[in-house]
N, C-alpha and C positions, 0 to 999 in steps of 0.2 A: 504493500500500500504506500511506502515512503515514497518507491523509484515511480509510480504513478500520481504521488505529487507531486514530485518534481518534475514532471512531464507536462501538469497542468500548470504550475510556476512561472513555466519556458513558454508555455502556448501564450499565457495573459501577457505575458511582454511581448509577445508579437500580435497578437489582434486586440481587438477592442470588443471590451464585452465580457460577463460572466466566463468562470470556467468550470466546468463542471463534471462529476463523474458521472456516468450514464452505461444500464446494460445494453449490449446489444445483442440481440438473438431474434429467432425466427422458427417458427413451428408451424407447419401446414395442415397439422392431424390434433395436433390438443390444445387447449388455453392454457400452456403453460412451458417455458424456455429457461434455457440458461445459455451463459455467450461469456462475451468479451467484452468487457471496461474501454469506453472512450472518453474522450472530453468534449464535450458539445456546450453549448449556451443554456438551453435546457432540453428536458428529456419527455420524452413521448413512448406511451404505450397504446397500442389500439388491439384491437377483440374484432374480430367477425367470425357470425355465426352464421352457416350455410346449410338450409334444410331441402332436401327433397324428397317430398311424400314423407315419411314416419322417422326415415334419418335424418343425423344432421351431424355436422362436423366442426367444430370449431379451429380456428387458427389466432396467431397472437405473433404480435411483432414490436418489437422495444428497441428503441433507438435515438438518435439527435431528433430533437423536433427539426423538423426540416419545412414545416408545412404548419406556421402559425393558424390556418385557417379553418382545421382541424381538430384543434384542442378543445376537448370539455365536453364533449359533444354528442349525441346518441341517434340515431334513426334506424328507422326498418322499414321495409318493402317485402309485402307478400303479391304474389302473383300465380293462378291457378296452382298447383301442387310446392310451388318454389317459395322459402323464405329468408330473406337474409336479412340481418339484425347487424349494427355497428357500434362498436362505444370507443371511444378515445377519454384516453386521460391526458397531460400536459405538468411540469411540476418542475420547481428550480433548486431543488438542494442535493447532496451529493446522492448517487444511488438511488433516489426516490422514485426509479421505478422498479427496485427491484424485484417486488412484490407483483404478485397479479390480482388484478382487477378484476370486477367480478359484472359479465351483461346481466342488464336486467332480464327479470321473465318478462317470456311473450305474454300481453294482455289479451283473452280471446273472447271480451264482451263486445256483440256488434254493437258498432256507432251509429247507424242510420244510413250510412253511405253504402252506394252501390256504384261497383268503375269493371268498365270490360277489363276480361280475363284471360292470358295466353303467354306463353313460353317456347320458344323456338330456339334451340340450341345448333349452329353451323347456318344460320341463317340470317336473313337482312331486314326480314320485313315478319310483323307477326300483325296477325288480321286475326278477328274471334268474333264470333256472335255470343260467346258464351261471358257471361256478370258472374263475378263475386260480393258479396256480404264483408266492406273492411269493417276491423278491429280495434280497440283499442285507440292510439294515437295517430291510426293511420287512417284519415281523414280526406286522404286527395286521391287525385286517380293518376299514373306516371303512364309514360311511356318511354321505354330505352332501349335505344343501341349501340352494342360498343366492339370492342375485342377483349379480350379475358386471357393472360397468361395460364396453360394449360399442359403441364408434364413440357416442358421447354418450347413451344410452340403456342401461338395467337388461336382463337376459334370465336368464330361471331356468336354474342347472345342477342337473343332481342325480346322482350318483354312489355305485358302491361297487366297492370294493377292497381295493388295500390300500400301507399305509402305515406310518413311522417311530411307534417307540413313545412319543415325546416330545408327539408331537401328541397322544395320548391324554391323557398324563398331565397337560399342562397346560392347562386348563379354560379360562385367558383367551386361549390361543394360535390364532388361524382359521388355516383351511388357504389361504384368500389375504390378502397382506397388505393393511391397512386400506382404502390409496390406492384398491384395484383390487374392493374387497368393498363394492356397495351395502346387503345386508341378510346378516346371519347367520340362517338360520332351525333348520339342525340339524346334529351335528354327533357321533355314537355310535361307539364302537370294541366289539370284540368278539374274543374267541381263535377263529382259523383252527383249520379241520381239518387233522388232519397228511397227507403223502404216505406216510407211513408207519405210519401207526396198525393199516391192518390186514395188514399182512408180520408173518409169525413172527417 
């Protein structure tokens, strides 16, 4: 731990800015890593949880924040059998991500909202007649397409559902983060119909 302060000693005399000690690591199958000690400004961990039909996988990645726009943050998007969940943390003192973070549970009280439903994987365009009943926080209806790192290789997803209203509002926010997102290509919200619009 000395010769790692003194590493971060050496860095603050050359840049400007906090120094800090930060893990870094990466795990594609559980919410939970061990890594390697850097010096960053401060330190970021994010959580995604990736379900399809009754599975679901979680991944966890700890490292320099690199991506202020990120920090603190939560959203989810379900989409016919598809559900992915996101949390970020952000933190400035040494080590303080070393710990993991824990997603929240999925809320599955419907809200009222009704948003077309469909999931196409290797494809460009996802068209459905078929609606789902959202959940919980997830209040808007999305539609997305992008490319997705996948076993060292890009594959098109294209998607719609529905999703937290944060992701709408924030324009520079994608629905995967950076590491895992080779192209953004689109990415539209829209107001769901109600379950209730037409009851007396």
């Amino acid at each position: 731990m000395r010769f790692l302060g003194l590493i971060c000693t050496f860095a603050a005399s050359i840049t400007i800015g906090n120094c800090l000690l930060c893990t870094e690591c990466y795990n594609n199958t559980t919410p939970n890593c061990e890594g390697s000690i850097a010096t960053c400004a401060s330190c970021l961990t994010i959580i995604t949880e990736e379900g399809h039909g009754n599975g679901s996988v979680s991944m966890i990645e700890k490292s320099c924040n690199l991506y202020p726009e990120v920090c603190n943050i939560s959203y989810s998007v379900t989409a016919d059998n598809f559900h992915l969940g996101f949390v970020s943390s952000c933190c400035d003192t040494d080590l303080c991500n070393h710990d993991t973070i824990v997603a929240p549970t999925k809320n599955t009280t419907e809200n009222g909202v009704v948003c077309p439903s469909c999931v196409l994987q290797n494809g460009t365009e996802c068209v459905t007649n078929q609606t789902m009943r959202c959940v919980g926080d997830e209040t808007r209806c999305i539609s997305f397409s992008g490319k997705l790192f996948d076993q060292g290789s890009c594959k098109n997803l294209t998607l719609q559902g529905c999703v937290t209203e944060n992701v709408c509002k924030a324009k520079h926010l994608p629905l995967y983060p950076k590491t895992q997102l080779c192209e953004f290509q689109n990415l539209m919200c829209s107001e769901g119909s109600s379950t209730t619009s037409n009851k007396c």
